[in-house]
N, C-alpha and C positions, 0 to 999 in steps of 0.2 A: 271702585270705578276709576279712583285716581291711576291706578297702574295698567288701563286699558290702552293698548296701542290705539287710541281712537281715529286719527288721522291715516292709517293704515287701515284700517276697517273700515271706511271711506272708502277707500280703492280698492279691496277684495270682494267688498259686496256686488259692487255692481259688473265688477271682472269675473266672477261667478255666475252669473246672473244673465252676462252675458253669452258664455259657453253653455251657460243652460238651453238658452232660446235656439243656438246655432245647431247644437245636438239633436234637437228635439224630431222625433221621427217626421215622417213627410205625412201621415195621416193626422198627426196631430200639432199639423203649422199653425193651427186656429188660435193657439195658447200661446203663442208669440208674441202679440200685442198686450193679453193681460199680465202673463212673466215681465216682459219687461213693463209694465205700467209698475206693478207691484214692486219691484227691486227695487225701481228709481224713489217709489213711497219711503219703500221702510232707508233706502238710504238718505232719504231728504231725514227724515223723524231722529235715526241717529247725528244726524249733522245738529241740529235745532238742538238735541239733549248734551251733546257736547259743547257746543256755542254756550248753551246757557250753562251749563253745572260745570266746565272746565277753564273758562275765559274768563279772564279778569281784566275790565275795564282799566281797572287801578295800578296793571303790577306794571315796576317797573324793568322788568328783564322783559327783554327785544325780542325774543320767540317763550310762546308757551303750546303745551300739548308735546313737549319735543321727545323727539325719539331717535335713537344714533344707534346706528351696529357698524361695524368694519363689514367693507364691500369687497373692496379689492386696495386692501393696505398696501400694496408692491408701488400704488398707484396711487396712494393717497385719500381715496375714492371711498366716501362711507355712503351709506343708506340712512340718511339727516331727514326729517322733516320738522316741520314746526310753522308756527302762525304767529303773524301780527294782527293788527286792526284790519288792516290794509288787507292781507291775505284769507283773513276768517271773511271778509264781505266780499271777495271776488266766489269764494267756495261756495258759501251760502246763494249767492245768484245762478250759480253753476247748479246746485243741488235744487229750485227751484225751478229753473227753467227749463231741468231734462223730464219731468213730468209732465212740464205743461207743453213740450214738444212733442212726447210721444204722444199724445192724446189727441193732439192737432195733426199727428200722422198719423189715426185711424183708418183713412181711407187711402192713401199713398200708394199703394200696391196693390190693388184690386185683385189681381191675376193667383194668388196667394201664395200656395207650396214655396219650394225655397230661395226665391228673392223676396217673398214676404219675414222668411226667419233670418236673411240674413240682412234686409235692411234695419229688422228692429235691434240685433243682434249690435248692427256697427254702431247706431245710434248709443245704445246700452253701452256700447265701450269707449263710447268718449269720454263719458263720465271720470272714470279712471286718470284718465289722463289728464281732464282739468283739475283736480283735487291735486291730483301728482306734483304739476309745473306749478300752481299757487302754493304749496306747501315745502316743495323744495329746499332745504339752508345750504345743500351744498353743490358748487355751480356743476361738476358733473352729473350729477344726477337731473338736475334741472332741466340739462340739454340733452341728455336721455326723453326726460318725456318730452322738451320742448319736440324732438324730433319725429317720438312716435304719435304724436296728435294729426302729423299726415298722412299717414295710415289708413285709418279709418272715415278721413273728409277724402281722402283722393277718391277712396270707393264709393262713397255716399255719392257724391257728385256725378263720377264717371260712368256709372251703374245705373243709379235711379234719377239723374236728375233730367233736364229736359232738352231741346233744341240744341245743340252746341257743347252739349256736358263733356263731350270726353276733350277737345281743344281747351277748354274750362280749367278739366281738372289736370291734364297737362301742362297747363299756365301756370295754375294755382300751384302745382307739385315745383315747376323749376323754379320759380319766384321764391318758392320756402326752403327748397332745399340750398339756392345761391347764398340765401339768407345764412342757414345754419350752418353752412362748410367755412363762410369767412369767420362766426362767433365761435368755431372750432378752433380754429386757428387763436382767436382769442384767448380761450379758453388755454390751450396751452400753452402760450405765451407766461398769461396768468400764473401757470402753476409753475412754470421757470421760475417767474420771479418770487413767486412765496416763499413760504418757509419749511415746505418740502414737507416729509413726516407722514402716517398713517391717515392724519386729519387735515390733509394740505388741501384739499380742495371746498374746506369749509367755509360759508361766509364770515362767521364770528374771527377764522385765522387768517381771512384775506383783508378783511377791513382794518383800515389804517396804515396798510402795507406801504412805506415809503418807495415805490417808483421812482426811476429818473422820468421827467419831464416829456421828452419825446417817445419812449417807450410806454406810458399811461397814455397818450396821447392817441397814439396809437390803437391800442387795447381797447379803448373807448370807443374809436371810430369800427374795429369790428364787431363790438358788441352791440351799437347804435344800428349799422347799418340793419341786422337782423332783428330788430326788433321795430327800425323804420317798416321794413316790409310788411311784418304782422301787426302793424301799427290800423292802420295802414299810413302812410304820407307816401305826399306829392314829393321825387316823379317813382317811387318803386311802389305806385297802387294800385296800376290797369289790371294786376291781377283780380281785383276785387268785383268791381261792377260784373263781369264775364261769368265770373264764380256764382256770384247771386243770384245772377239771370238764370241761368243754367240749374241750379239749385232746385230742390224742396224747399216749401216755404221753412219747414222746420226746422231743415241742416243749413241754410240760410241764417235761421237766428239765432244757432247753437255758436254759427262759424262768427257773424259778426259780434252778435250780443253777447257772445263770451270767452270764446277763444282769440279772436282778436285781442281782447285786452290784455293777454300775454305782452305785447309789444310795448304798454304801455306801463304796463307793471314791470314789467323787466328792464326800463330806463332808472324803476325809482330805484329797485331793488341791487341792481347790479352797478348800472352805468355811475348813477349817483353816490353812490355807498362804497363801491371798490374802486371809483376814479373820479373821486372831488376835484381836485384841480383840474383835471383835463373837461369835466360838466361846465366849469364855470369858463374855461378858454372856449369850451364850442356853443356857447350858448347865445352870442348872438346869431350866429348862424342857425343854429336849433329853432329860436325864435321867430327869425325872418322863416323858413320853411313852413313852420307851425299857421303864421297870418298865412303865407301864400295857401297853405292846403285848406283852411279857413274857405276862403273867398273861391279857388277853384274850383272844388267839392261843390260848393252853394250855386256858382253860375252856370258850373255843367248839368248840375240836378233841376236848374229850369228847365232848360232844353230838353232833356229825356223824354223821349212817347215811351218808355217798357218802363211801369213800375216798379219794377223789381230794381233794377239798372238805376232809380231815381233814388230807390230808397237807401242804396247802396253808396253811392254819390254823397247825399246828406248824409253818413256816417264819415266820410274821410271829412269832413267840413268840422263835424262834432269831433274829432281826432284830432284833429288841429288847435280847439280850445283846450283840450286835455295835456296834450303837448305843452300848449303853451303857458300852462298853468304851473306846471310839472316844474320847469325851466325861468318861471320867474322869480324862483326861491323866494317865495313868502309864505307864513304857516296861511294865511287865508286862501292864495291860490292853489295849495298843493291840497289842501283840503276841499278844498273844492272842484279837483281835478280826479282826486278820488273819490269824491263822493258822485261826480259826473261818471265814470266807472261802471258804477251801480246803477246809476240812473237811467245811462243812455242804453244798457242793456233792457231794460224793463220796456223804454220807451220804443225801441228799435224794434223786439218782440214784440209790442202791439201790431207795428205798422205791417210786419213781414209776416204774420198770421193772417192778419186781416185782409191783406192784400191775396196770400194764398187763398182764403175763404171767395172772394172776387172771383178769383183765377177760376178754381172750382167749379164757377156757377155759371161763368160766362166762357172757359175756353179759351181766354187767350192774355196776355199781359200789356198787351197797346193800351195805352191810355183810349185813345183816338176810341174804340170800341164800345165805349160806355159812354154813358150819359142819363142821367135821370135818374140814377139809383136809391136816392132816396125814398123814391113813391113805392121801390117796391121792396127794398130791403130797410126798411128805416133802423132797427135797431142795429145792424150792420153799419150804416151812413152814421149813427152817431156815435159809435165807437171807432170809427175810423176816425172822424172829425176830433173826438176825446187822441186819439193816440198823435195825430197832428198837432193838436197844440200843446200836446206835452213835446215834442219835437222841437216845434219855433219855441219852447222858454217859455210859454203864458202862467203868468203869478199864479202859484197856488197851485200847480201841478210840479212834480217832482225835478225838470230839471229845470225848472227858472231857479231853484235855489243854487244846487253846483254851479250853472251858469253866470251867475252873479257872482258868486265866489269868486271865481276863476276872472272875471273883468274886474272886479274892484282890487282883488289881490295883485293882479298883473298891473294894475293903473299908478299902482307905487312906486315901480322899477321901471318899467317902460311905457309911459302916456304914449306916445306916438304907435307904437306897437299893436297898445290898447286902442287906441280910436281906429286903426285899419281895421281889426279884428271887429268889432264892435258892426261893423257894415253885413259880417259875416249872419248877425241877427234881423237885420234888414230882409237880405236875402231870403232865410230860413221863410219869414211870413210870406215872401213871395212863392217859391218854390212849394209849398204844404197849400196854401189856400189855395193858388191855381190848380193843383191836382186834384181837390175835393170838391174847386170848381166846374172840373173837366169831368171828372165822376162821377159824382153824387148828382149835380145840379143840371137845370135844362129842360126839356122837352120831356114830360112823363113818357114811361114806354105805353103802348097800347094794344092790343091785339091782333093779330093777323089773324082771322078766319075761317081763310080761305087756301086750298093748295094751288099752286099751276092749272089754268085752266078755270076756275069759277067751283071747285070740287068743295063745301065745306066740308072742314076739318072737326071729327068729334069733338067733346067738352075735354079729354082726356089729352088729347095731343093739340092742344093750342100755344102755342109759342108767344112770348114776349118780344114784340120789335120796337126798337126807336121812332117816333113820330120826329125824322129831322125838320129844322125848319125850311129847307128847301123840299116841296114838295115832289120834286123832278128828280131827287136823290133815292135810290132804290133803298129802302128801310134797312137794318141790320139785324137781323133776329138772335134771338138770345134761347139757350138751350130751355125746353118749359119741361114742368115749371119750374119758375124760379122761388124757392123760397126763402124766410129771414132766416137768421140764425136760429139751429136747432139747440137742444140740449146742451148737449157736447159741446158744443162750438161754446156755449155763455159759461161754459163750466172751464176751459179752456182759460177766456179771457179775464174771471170774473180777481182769480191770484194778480195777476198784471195790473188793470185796473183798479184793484185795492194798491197797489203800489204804488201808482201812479201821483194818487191821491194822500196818501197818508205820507209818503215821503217827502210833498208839495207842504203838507202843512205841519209836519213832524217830523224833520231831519234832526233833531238833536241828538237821538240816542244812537244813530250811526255814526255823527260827528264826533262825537265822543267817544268810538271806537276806532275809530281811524285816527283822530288828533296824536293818540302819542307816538304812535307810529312817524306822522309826518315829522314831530317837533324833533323827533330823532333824526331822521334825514336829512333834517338842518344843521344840526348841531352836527353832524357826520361830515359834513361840504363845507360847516366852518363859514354859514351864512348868519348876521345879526338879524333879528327879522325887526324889521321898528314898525309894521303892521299892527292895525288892531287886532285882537285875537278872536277868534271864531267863539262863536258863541257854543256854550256848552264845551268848552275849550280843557285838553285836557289837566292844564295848568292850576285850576280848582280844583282836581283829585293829587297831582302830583307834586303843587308846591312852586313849581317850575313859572318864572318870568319871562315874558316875553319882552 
């Protein structure tokens, strides 16, 4: 098993798996949704068996699972993959989440035959592509998949998603592609200045690469900027909220809760590691942008009437603390930036599930629409409210721990910074409770009876309507019946929800996979960290003083 290409077996299974579903004759679309359920299983079950029987908490060489063949030697260009801490917890979130998406996109496509095989088909081949760009060591192949992961979101979106999708995913498309043509440019830059050779576009040959000053400088700002957009940050985000809206609830949490974090992982991995000096010259700047998209994100996602649009808003806000943890160069905040990563993906999938599950019942994504849900969906109302306060931070759900991280490690190096930021948390309770106010809470619905005219309506088609409090306001009827969450749905959220909670009260053993990673990334920028160290730190397995 040690000589399995396992990380490449990652990305053929479900690249397989997907050409299966595409193929698959028109009499038999039905098998669409179980094919890909199953692929994305057994490629979760391979991730979890390699994670655990190949991964070593302890070692200390900088990628393990590696695998390197020459690509295109003319070019320097191999076929590198490999994992840190940092990169096994982005995969394993990726490897979780594409199960628990496809199953929440049971119903998505009603109409079946071949836009039923071919949205389970893109879903299925996203997969690929996030193993791909987290497992990447060499920066051309990176931007290989970084590039091909639009692909398959431009058609999700522009194909199957809702109102405004194809303006959406034309946004989404030129905002990524603007993205990747300037880290192109990088990218070769880059490989001018290396040291050339069949293996010149490797990380292990580009790090420590002596740069002149203005030219790393440089390089940096066009690998920043692409990774700002996929980030998301304030002002290259408006692609975001448009996309979401427009979305599937499921390609919504594939594109936030996990492809997004490309952006964020690609500042540690690249920006930080192949241009230290130039990190630390842009880093008050980094900073300041980091508060601002903070507090943006938070006060636009009050305002919002479309959920989707809100829920979207509160992640460029959560992006802004990751940022700004990333950039405060302390082992406590950058651990804590990655362990928020993880977090806010788990968290973001509640909200964008459950909200699709709303969507579903009622038809429409207006806040303004609901009211009272509670009385008739309760276990929906409290999973919604559970996935909210893991959002605002509440103790003992999974991101108040990253969250704290990231402010008490940032409060070292920039107190002022940090108490701007710190507002960002304020808001968070503001923005979550008032939506679950406006939702959940209110006037119970009640029955409408009767059709136009005095006509009663059978036991069978009796509609739920709102009892407003202004009696003169014509009721709003809600599609009937309306029922709680089924099966599928509690089976959907039930992965999440264990997450939510076990990583609120049990973050050590991910901390401890990510920590050597980060203490590496320090010592790579050539930062002292005089921070306390994170608990379950990996300084206890490796010797190493903080």
């Amino acid at each position: 098993m040690d000589n399995m290409p396992w990380l490449t077996l990652l990305m053929v299974v479900p690249l397989v798996g997907s050409g299966l579903v595409a193929v698959l004759p028109s009499r038999s679309s039905a098998l669409a949704k179980p094919i890909a359920l199953g692929v994305s299983l057994l490629t979760l079950a391979l991730g979890v068996v390699a994670a655990t029987t190949q991964f070593s908490r302890g070692s200390s060489e900088q990628f393990q699972m590696v695998e390197q063949h020459e690509w295109i030697p003319q070019l320097g260009v191999s076929y590198a993959l490999g994992v840190d801490g940092i990169a096994l917890a982005l995969i394993l979130m990726a490897l979780v989440l594409t199960p628990v998406c496809l199953l929440a996109a049971w119903d998505d496509v009603p109409e079946g035959g071949g836009r039923e095989k071919a949205y389970y088909a893109l879903l299925l081949l996203l997969l690929p592509f996030m193993v791909g760009v987290f497992a990447a060591t060499d920066v051309f192949l990176f931007y290989v998949f970084f590039e091909a992961m639009l692909i398959p979101v431009y058609f999700l979106i522009g194909m199957f998603g809702t109102e405004g999708r194809q303006a959406a995913a034309l946004k989404f498309l030129l905002f990524s592609l603007a993205g990747g043509l300037i880290m192109l440019v990088g990218v070769i830059g880059l490989y001018i200045q290396g040291p050339g050779g069949s293996d010149g576009f490797l990380i292990e040959s580009l790090t420590g690469l002596e740069i002149g000053g203005t030219t790393e400088r440089w390089l940096f700002i066009a690998f920043f900027i692409a990774f700002a957009v996929k980030a998301p940050m304030w002002p290259v985000h408006t692609w975001l909220p448009d996309a979401a809206a427009a979305s599937k609830p499921a390609v919504a949490t594939l594109l936030v809760g996990v492809l997004d974090k490309v952006g964020t992982f690609g500042m540690i991995r690249f920006c930080l590691q192949l241009f230290p000096e130039a990190s630390q010259w842009a880093t008050p700047v980094v900073i300041t942008l980091a508060v601002f998209s903070i507090l943006y994100g938070a006060i636009l996602a009050i305002g919002q009437e479309d959920m989707m649009r809100l829920i979207a808003f509160t992640s460029v806000s959560h992006f802004g603390f990751i940022v700004l943890g990333i950039f405060a160069f302390t082992s406590v905040s950058q651990a804590g930036s990655n362990l928020y990563m993880v977090n806010h993906g788990f968290a973001t999938a509640a909200l964008f599930l459950l909200a699709g599950m709303l969507i579903a019942r009622r038809g429409s994504q207006r806040i303004t629409d609901y009211g009272g849900w509670q009385r008739v969906t309760p276990v929906l109302a409290g999973l919604f409210l559970l996935a909210g306060l893991a959002t605002l931070s509440l103790p003992g759900l999974s991101t108040f721990v990253s969250e704290f991280l990231v402010i008490s490690g940032t409060w070292t190096r920039y107190p002022v910074a940090t108490a701007f930021a710190v507002w960002g948390v304020v808001l968070a309770a503001i923005y979550i409770l008032l939506m679950y106010k406006r939702i959940m809470t209110g006037p119970p619905p009640t029955i409408d009876t009767t059709e136009e005219g005095g006509t009663p309506r059978s036991a069978d088609d009796v509609p739920y309507v709102r009892a407003d409090l202004d009696a003169d306001l014509p009721a709003r009827r809600l599609p009937a019946p309306v029922k709680d969450l089924g099966l599928r749905e509690k089976v959907v959220m039930a992965p999440i929800v264990a997450s939510l909670v076990l990583l609120g009260f049990f973050p050590q053993p991910v901390l401890e996979t990510l920590n050597p990673a980060v203490e590496r990334t320090l010592q790579i920028v050539g930062v002292t960290d005089t921070a306390p160290s994170v608990p379950g730190d990996a300084s206890s397995t490796s010797g190493s003083d903080h």
